[in-house]
C-alpha positions as a Markdown table, in Angstrom:
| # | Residue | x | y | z |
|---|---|---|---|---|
| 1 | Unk | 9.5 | 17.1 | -20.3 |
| 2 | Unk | 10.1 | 20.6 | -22.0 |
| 3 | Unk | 9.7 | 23.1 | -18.9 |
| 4 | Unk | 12.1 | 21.0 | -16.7 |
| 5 | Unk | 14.6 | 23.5 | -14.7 |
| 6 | Unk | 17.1 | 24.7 | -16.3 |
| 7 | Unk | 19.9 | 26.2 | -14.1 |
| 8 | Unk | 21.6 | 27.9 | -16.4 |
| 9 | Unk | 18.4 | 30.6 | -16.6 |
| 10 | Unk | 19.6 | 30.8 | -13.0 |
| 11 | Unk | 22.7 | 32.2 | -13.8 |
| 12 | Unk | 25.2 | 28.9 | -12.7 |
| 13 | Unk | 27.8 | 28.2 | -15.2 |
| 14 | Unk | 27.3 | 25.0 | -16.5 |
| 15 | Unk | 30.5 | 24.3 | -18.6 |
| 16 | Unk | 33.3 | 25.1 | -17.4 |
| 17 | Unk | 35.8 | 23.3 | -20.2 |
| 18 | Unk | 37.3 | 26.2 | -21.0 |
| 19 | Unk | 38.4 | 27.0 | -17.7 |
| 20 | Unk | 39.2 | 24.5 | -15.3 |
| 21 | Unk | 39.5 | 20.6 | -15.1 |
| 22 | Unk | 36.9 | 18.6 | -13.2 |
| 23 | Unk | 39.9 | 18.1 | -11.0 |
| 24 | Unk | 40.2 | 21.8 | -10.3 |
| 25 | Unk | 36.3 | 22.4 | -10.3 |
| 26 | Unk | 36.3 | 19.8 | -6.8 |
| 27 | Unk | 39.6 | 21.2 | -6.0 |
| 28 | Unk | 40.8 | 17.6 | -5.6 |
| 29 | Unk | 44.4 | 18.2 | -4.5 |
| 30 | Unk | 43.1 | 20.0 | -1.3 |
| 31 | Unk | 40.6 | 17.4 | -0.4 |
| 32 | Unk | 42.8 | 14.4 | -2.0 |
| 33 | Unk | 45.8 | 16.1 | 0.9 |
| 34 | Unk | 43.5 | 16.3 | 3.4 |
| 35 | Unk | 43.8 | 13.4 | 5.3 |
| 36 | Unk | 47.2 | 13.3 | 7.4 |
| 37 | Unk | 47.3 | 10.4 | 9.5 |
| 38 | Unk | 49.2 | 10.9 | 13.3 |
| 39 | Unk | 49.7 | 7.2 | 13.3 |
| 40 | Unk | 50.9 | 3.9 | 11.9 |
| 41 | Unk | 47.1 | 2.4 | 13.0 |
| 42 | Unk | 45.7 | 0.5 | 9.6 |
| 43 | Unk | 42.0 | 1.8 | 9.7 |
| 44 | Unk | 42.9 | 5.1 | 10.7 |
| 45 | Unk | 42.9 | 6.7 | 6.4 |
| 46 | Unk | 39.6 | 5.1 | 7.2 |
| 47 | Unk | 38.4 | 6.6 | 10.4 |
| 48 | Unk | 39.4 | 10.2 | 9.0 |
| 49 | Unk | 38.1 | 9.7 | 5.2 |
| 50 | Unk | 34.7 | 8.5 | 7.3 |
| 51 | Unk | 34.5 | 11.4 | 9.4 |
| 52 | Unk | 35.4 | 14.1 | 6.8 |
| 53 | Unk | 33.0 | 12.5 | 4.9 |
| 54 | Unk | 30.3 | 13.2 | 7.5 |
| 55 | Unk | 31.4 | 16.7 | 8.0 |
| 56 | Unk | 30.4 | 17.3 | 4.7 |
| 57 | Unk | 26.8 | 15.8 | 4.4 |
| 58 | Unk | 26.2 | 17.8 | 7.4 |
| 59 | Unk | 27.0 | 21.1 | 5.9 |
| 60 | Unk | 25.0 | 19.7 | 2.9 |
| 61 | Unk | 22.0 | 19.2 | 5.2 |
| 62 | Unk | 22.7 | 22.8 | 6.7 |
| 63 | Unk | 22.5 | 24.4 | 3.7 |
| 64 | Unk | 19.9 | 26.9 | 3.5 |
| 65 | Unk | 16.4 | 24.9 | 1.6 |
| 66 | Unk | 16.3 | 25.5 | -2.4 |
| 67 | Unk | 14.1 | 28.4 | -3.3 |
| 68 | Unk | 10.5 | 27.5 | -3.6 |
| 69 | Unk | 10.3 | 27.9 | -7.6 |
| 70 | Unk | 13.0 | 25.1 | -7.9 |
| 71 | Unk | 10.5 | 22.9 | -6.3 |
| 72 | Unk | 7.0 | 23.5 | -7.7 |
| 73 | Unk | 7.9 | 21.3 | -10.8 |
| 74 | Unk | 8.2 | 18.2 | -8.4 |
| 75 | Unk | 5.3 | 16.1 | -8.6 |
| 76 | Unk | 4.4 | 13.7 | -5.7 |
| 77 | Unk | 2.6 | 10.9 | -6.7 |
| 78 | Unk | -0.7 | 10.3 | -4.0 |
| 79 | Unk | -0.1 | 7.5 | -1.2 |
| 80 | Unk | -1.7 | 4.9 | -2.9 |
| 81 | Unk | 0.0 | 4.8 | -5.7 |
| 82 | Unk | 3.3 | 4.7 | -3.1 |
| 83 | Unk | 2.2 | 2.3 | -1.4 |
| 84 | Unk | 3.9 | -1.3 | -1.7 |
| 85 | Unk | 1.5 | -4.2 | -0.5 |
């Protein structure tokens, strides 16, 4: 598909080689030293990787909705062509 969106007419950066790592991009240090367990418990890297985890789909979901002209490309195909029988 030729008119598919294209961010970069957007203005986001889309290559960023020259400048940072992928590492550096996700500023994996921070995130990879945020988890301080308080205890000796065995699931409880688990409990906190789970639960920052969580934190973060939820400010993903309360993220303001994508302006309507990055959406009118999406097609949605009728129900009965959805539907599985």
């Amino acid at each position: 598909m030729s008119d598919s969106y294209n961010p970069e007419t957007d203005g986001a950066q889309m290559s960023f080689a020259k400048d940072m790592s992928y590492g550096d991009y996700l500023h994996m240090d921070q995130i990879l030293s945020a988890q301080t367990p308080l205890s000796s418990a065995h699931d409880e890297m688990l409990f906190i990787i789970q639960h920052q985890t969580s934190e973060l789909w939820i400010k993903q979901c309360t993220r303001p909705p994508r302006p309507v002209h990055c959406l009118k490309k999406v097609t949605i195909p009728p129900p009965s062509r959805c539907a599985h029988a």
